[in-house]
C-alpha positions in Angstrom: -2.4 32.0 10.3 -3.5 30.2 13.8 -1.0 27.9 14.8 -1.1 24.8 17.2 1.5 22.2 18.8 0.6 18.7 18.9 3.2 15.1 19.6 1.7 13.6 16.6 -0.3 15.1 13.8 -2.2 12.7 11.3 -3.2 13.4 8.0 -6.4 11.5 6.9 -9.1 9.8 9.2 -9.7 6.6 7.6 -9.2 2.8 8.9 -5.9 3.9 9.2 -5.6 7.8 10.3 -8.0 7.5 13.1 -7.0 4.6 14.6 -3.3 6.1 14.3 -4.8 9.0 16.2 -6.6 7.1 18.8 -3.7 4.8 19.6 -1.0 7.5 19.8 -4.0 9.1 22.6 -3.5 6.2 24.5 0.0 6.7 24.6 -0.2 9.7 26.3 0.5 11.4 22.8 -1.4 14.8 22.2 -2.9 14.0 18.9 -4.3 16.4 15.9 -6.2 14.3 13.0 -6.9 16.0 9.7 -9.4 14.9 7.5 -10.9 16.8 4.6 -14.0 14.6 3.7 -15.8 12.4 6.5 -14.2 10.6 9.1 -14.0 6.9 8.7 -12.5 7.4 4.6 -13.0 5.3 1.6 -14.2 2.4 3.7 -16.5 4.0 5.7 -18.3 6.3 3.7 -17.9 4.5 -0.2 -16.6 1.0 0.3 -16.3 -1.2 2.6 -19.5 -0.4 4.9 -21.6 0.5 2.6 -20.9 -2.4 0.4 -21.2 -4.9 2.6 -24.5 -3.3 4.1 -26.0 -3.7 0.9 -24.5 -6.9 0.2 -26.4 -8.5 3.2 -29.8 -7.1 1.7 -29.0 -8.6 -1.3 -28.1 -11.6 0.3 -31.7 -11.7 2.3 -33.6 -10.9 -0.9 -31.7 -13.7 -2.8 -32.6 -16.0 0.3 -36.0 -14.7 0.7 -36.7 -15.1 -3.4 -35.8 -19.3 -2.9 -37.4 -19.8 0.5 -39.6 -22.5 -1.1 -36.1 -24.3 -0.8 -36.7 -23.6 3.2 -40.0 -25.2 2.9 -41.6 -21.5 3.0 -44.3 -19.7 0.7 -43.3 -16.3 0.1 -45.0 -14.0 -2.5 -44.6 -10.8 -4.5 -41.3 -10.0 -2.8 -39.0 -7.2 -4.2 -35.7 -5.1 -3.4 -36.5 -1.5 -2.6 -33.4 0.1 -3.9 -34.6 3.1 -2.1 -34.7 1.3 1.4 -31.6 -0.6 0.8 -30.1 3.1 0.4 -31.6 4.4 3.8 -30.3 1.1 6.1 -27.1 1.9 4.3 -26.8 5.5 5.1 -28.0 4.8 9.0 -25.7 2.4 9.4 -22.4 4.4 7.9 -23.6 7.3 10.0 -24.3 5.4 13.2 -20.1 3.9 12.5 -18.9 7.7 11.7 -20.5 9.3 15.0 -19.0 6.3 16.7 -15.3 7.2 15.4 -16.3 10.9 16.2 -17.0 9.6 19.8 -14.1 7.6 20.3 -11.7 10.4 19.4 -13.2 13.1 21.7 -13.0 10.6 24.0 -9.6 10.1 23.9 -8.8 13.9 23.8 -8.0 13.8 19.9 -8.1 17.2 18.1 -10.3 17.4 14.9 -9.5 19.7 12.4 -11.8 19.7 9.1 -9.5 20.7 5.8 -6.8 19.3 3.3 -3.6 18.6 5.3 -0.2 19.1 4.1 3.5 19.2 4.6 5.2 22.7 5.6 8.1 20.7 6.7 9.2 18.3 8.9 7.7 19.4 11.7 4.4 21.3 9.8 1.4 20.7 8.7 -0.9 23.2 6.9 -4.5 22.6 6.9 -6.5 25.0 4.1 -9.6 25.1 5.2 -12.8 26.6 3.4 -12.1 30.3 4.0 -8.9 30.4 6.1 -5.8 28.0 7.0 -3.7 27.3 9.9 -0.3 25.2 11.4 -0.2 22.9 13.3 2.9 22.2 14.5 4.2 18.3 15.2 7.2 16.5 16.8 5.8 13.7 14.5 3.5 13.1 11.4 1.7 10.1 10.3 0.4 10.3 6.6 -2.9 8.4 5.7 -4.3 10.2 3.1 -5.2 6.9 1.3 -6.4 5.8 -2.5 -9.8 7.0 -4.5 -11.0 5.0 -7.5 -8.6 4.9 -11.0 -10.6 6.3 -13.8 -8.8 5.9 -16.8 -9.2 8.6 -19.5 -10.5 6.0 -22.1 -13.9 5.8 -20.1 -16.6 9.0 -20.4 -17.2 9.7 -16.5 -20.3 11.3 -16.0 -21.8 10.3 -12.9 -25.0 8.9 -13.9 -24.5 6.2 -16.6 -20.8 5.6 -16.5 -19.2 5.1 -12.5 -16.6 4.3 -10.3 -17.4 2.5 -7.2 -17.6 6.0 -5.3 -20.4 7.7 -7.9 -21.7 4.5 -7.9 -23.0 4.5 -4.1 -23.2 8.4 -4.4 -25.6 8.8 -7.4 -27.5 5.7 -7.9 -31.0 6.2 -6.8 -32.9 3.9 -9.0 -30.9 0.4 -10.0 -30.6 0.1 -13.9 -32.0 -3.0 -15.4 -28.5 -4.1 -17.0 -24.4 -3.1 -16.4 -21.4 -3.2 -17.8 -18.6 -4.0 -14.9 -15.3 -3.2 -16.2 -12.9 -5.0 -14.0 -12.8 -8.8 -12.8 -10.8 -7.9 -9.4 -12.4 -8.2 -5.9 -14.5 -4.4 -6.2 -15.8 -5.8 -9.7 -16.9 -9.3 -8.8 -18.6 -8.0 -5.6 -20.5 -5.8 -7.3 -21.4 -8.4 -9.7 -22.5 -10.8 -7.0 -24.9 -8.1 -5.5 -26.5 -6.5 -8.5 -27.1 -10.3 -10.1 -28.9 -10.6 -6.6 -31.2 -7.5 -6.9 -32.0 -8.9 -10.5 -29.4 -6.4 -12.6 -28.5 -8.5 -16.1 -24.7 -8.7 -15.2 -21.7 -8.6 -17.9 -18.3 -8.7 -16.1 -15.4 -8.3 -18.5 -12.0 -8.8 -17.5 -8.6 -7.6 -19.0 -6.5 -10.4 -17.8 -7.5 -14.6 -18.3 -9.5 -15.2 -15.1 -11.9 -13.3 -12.6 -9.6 -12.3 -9.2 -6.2 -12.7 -11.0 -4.3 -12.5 -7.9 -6.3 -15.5 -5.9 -5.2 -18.9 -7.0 -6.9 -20.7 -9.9 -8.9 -22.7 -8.4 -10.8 -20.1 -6.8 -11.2 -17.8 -9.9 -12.3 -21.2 -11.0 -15.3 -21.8 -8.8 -16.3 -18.2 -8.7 -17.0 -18.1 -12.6 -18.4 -21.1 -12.7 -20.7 -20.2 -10.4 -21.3 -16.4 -11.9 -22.3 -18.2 -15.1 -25.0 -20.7 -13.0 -26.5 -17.6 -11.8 -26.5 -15.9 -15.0 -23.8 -13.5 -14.7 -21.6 -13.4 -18.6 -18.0 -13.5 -17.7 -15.4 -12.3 -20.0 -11.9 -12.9 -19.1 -9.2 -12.0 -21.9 -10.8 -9.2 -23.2 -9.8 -5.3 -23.5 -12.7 -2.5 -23.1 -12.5 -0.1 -26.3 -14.4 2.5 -27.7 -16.9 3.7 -24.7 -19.7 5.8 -25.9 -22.8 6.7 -24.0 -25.8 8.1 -25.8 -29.7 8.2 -24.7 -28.7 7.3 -21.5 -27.0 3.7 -22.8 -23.8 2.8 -22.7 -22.2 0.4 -25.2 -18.2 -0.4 -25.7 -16.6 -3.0 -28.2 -15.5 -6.3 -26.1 -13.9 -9.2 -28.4 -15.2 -8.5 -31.1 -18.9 -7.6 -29.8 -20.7 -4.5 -29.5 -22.1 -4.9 -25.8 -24.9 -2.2 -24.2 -26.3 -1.9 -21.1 -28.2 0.8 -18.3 -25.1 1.8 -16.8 -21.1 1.2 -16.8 -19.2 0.4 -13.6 -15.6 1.2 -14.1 -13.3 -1.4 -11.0 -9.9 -1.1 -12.7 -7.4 -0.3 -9.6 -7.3 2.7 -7.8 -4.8 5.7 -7.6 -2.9 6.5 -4.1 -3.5 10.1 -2.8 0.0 11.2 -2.6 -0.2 14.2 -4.7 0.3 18.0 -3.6 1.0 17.1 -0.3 3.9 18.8 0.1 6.4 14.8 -0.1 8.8 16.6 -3.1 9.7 19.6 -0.7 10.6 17.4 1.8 12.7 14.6 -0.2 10.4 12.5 0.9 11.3 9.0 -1.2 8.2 7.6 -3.4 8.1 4.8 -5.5 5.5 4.2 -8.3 3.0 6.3 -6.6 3.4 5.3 -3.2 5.3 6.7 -0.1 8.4 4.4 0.7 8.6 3.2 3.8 10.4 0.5 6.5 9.1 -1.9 8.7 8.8 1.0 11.2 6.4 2.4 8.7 8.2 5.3 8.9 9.4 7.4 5.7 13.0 8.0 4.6 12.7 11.6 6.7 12.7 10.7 10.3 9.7 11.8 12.1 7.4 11.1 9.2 5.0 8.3 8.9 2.9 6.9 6.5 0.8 3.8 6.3 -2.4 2.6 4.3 -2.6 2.2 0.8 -0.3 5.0 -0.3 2.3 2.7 1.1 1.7 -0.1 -1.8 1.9 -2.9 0.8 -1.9 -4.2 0.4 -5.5 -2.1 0.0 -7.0 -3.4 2.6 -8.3 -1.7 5.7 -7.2 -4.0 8.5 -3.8 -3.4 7.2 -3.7 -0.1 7.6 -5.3 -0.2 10.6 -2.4 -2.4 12.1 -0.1 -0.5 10.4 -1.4 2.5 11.9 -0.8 0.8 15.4 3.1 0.2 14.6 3.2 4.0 13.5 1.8 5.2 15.9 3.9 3.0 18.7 6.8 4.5 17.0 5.8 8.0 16.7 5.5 8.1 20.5 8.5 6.4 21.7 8.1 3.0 21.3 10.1 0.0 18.8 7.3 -1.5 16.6 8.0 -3.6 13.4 5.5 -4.2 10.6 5.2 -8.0 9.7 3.1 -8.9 6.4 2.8 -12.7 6.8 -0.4 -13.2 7.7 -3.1 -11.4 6.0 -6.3 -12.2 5.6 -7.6 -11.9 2.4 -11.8 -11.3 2.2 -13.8 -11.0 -0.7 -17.8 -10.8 -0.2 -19.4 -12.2 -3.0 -21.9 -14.6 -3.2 -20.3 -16.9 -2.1 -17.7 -15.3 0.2 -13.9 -15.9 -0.4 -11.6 -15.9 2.7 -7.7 -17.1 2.1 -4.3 -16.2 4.2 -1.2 -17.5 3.5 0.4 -19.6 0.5 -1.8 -21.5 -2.4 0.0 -24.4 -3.3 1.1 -22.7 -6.7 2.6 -20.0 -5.0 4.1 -22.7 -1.9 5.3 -24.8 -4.6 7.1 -21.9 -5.8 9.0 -21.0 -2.8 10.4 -23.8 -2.7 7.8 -25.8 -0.4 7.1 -29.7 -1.1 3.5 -29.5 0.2 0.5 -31.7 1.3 -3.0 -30.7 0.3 -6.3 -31.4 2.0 -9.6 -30.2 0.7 -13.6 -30.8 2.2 -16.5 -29.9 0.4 -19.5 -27.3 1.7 -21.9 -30.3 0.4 -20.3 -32.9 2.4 -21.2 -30.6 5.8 -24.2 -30.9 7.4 -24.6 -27.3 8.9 -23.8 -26.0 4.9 -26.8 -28.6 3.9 -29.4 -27.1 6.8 -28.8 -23.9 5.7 -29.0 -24.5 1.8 -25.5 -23.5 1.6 -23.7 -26.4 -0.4 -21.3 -24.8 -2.7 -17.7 -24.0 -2.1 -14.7 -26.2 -0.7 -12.3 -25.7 2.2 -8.6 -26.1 1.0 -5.4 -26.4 3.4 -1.6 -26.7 2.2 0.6 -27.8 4.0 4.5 -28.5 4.1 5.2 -31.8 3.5 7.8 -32.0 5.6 7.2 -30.2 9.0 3.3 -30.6 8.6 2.9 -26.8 9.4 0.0 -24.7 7.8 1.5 -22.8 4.8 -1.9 -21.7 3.7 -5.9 -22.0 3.6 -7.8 -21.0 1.1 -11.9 -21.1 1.5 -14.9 -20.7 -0.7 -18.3 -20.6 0.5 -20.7 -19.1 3.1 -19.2 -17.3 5.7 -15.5 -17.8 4.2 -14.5 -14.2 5.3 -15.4 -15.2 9.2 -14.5 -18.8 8.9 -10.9 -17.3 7.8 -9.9 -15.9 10.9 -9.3 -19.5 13.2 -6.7 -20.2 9.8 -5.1 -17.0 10.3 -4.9 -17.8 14.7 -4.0 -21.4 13.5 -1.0 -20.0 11.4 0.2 -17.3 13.6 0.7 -20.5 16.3 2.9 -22.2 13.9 0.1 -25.1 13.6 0.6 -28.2 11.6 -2.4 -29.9 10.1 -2.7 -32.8 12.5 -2.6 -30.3 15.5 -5.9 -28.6 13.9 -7.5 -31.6 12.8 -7.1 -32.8 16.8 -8.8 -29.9 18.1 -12.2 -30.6 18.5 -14.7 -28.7 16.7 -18.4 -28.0 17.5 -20.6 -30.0 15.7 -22.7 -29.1 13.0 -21.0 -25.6 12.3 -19.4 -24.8 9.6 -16.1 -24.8 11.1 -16.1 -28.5 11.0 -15.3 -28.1 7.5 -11.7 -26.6 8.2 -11.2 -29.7 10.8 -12.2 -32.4 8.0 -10.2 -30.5 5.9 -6.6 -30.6 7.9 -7.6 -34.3 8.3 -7.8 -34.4 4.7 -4.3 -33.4 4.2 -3.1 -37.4 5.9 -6.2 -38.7 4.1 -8.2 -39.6 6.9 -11.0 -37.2 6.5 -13.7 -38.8 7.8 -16.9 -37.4 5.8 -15.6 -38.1 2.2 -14.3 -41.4 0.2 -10.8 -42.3 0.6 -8.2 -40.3 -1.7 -7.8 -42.8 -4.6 -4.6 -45.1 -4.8 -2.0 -43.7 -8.1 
């Protein structure tokens, strides 16, 4: 068995392992990353990218299909699910070579195989016909989370999915589908499919769509679902999941339901298994890997971050988790601070929010101030044809500072980010709606929004008198 000595050895190149790996490089570090699939992980290669690549084609095609609304004549347009599929693999494989790039450029050592713990200071990595050690003055885990698929549903790859075999076997979109889950993977494959034309039914477990965003939004986005002929079912458990003829068809409330094909978007499962954490005492919790601000594990030396750390499934945290890891690993005092996150969801339209809704300020103890701006009362939203959604700030009644934005509409999960810089400043409502915004964007909308909050937005009626 080859062996090798490395400062830090990572375990999993996604949005978290190989930016771990670059950033302890440019430490000084000598770095070894361990990845068993494709570099870049779930978001690269099955979620994130891809989604969102195919997204913006349905997006164009929805556009394209009401460009009479533009003042344009377009005719006999359709989606070619087949082209949609090539963009999507160029541009996943132009993003993996890039990562691939990056690391050899910064001297990190790739080795292609399942990674795990000899001890503290080992990793093995079984490769197809042989294995070898690499040994490590520290590890960082990010071996990250693959799709739940609960027993009760008949996987097969072809009429029944998860979100992975969806992408991976689905050459030919089915005329109908069954999404099993109202979260964010569920709803934004409902918003694309119902844009390429698929006869959407969404059914949901718990009483609204995106159960963990405040009401108001899981408001708007059914509402909106059901204008655009998506059936929503909230309040309602899956049962008795039978495919036959190349049909699926489950019991829903009461109702036999059929369709093409079955997506199955009910959570996902954290990769922490046979990776040598029991050997080690290594202290997990609930199927994750406990960890402290340091994001390291309760055996010095050893790291982990991503999702197998239960903080949030997103990739831009474990991408800055993977920076205070990694700062740590080589020598450095880093602390993990989960404030400010920036929640995006890409349907159609886009959700962005960070911070507190005014249920969950309310809560915590916050008297609050709320100020809210339509997309139809914006004259960039208007030119575009973009005139649904609201912008919503709260705010402490007291001190005036930003507890929270929450935004529905077009370009939500790029409009987020100034909320996100506003609230890392510490930035009251009055200080945002003083700062001078370009006009007509749709930024303005945040602006008339924080002026909303003192009631003295300019482009609505006054709030009325109680």
């Amino acid at each position: 068995m080859t062996s090798h000595t490395f400062d830090v050895v990572v375990l999993g190149a996604g949005p978290g392992g190989y930016v771990a790996a670059i950033r302890a490089a440019q430490r000084g570090a000598s770095v070894a990353l361990v990845e068993r699939e494709f570099l870049g992980g779930t978001c690269l290669n099955w979620g994130c990218i891809p989604s969102k690549t195919i997204i913006a084609s349905a997006e164009l095609f929805h556009l394209i299909r009401h460009a009479q609304d533009f003042g344009l004549a377009v005719d006999n347009v359709r989606a070619d699910w087949s082209a949609i599929l090539a963009r999507r693999d160029a541009v996943v494989a132009k993003l993996r070579q890039g990562i691939a790039s990056l690391l050899k450029a910064y001297g990190v050592s790739l080795f292609q195989g399942t990674g795990s713990l000899l001890s503290r200071r080992e990793v093995k990595v079984t490769q197809a016909n042989s294995s070898l050690t690499l040994a490590a003055k520290n590890i960082i885990i990010a071996t990250g989370s693959e799709a739940a698929r609960p027993p009760a549903f008949p996987f097969d790859n072809s009429t029944v999915h998860d979100s992975r075999s969806f992408f991976e076997h689905v050459t030919r979109l089915p005329d109908s589908i069954i999404i099993v889950g109202g979260g964010v993977i569920g709803c934004e494959f409902a918003s694309l499919l119902n844009s390429l034309g698929v006869k959407v039914t969404i059914i949901e477990l718990l009483d609204r769509l995106l159960p963990i965003e405040d009401p108001e939004i899981s408001k708007a986005l059914t509402k909106h679902f059901e204008k655009t002929g998506i059936t929503v079912k909230t309040s309602v458990k899956v049962e008795n999941v039978t495919v036959h003829n190349h049909t699926v068809s489950c019991d829903a409330a009461g109702q036999r339901i059929s369709a093409s094909m079955m997506l199955v978007a009910v959570g996902r499962t954290n990769n922490i298994s046979n990776i040598g954490l029991e050997s080690l005492g290594i202290k997990t919790d609930k199927n994750t890997i406990v960890v402290n601000e340091r994001m390291e594990t309760s055996v010095p030396g050893i790291y982990a971050i991503g999702d197998i750390t239960g903080k949030a499934q997103l990739a831009h945290v474990a991408s800055a988790q993977a920076h205070v890891a990694a700062d740590n690993a080589t020598g450095a005092r880093a602390l993990m601070n989960y404030r400010l996150i920036p929640n995006c969801i890409f349907t159609t339209p886009e959700i962005g929010t960070v911070g507190l809704s005014a249920t969950a300020a309310t809560q915590a103890g916050y008297s609050v101030k709320i100020g809210s701006f339509p997309y139809a009362a914006l004259g960039k939203a208007l030119a575009i044809a973009q005139p649904d959604g609201f912008y919503r700030i709260v705010a402490d009644a007291k001190t005036d500072e930003i507890l929270g934005v929450q935004i529905f509409g077009t370009h939500a999960t790029d409009l987020i980010a100034e909320a996100v810089l506003a609230m890392r400043l510490e930035c009251t409502s009055e200080e945002l709606a003083q700062t001078i915004h370009a006009h007509p964007t749709l930024p303005e909308g945040l602006m008339e929004a924080a002026h909303a909050v003192h009631g003295r937005s300019i482009h609505q009626p006054p709030p009325r008198r109680s």
